[in-house]
C-alpha positions as CSV (number, residue, x, y, z in Angstrom):
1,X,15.7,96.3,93.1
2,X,17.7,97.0,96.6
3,X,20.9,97.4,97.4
4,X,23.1,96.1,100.6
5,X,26.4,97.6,101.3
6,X,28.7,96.1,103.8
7,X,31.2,98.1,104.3
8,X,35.0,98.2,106.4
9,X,34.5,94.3,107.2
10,X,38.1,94.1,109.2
11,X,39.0,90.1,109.4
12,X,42.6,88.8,109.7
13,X,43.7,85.7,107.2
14,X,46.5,84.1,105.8
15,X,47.0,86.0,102.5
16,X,50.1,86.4,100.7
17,X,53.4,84.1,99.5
18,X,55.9,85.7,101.2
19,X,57.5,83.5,103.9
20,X,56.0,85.4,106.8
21,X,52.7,86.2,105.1
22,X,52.9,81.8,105.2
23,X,52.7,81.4,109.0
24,X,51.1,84.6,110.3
25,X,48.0,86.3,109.4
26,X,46.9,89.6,108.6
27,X,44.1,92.4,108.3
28,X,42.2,92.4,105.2
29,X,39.4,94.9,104.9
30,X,36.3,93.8,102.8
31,X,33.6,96.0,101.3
32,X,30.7,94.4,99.4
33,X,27.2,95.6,97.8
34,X,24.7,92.9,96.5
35,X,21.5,93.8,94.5
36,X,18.3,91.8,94.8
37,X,14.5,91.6,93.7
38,X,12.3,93.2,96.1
39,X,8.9,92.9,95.4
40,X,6.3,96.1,96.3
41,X,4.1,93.4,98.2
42,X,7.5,92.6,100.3
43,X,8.2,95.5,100.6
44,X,4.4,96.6,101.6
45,X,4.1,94.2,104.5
46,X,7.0,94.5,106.3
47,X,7.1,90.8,106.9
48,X,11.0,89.0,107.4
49,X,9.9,85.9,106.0
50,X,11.2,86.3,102.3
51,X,14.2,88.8,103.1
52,X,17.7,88.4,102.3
53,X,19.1,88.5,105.7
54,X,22.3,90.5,104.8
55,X,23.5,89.5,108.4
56,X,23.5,85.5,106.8
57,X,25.2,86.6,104.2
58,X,28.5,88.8,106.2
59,X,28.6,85.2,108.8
60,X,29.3,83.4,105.4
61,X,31.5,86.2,104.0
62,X,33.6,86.0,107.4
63,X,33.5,82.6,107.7
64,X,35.1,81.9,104.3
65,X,37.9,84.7,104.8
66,X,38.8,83.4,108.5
67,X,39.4,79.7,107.4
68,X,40.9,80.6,104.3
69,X,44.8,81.0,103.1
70,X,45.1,83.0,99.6
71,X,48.3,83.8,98.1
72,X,46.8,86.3,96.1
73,X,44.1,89.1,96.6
74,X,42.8,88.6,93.4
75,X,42.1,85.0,94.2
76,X,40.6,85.6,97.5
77,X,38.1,88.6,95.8
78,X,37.1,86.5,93.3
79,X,36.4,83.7,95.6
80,X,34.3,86.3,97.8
81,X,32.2,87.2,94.9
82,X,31.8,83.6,93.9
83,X,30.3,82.9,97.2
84,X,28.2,85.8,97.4
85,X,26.8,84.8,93.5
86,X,25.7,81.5,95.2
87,X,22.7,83.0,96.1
88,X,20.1,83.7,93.1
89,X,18.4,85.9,94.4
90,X,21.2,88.0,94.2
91,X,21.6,89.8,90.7
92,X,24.6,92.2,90.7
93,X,27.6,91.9,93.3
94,X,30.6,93.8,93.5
95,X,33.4,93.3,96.2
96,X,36.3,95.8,97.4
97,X,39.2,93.7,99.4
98,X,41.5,95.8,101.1
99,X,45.5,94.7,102.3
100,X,46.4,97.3,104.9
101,X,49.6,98.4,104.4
102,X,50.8,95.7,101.4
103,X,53.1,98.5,100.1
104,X,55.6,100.6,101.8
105,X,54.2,104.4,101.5
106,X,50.6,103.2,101.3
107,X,47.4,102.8,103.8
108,X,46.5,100.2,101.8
109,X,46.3,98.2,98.2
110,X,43.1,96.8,96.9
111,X,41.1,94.8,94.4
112,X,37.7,95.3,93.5
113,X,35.7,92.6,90.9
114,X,31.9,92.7,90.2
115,X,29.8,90.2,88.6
116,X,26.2,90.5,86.9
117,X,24.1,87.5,86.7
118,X,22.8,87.1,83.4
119,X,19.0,86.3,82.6
């Protein structure tokens, strides 16, 4: 099994219900990890042809957020994690999304969801 962390992914969206959260966009910050299979023989050769190309995966990841409008953080972590659970060759994800400076007093307010894919 191998691990992928992405981590401090900085994309601006619409999220939120507030009037001006409506019409503007902000900063979200997005951390992710994804486990996967990786065989010894992959691993042995060194070879690209069977990897999961974890630069793939972020373009979708920022795709999604960027043309996306979420009223609520939950909703648009859940929706990451549902993306990233597309793949099958992923078995474990967890994501971490970030709204810089959501509260007064605070550098930021977060949600984080996992998911395991059952056998």
């Amino acid at each position: 099994m191998a691990k992928i962390k992405v981590k401090n992914l900085l994309l601006r969206t619409f999220i939120g219900f507030n009037p001006e959260e409506l019409v503007n966009q902000q900063d979200v910050l997005i951390n992710f990890e994804i486990d996967f299979d990786t065989s010894e023989e992959f691993l042995e050769s060194d070879d690209s042809e069977n990897i999961l190309d974890y630069k793939e995966v972020t373009k979708k990841v920022i795709s999604f957020v960027q043309q996306g409008r979420h009223k609520l953080l939950e909703v648009l972590t859940h929706n990451i994690l549902n993306l990233l659970m597309e793949d099958n060759r992923i078995k474990y994800a967890k994501v971490e999304v970030d709204k810089p400076h959501a509260l007064r007093f605070t550098k930021s307010v977060s949600v984080v969801m996992e998911k395991t894919r059952s056998t």
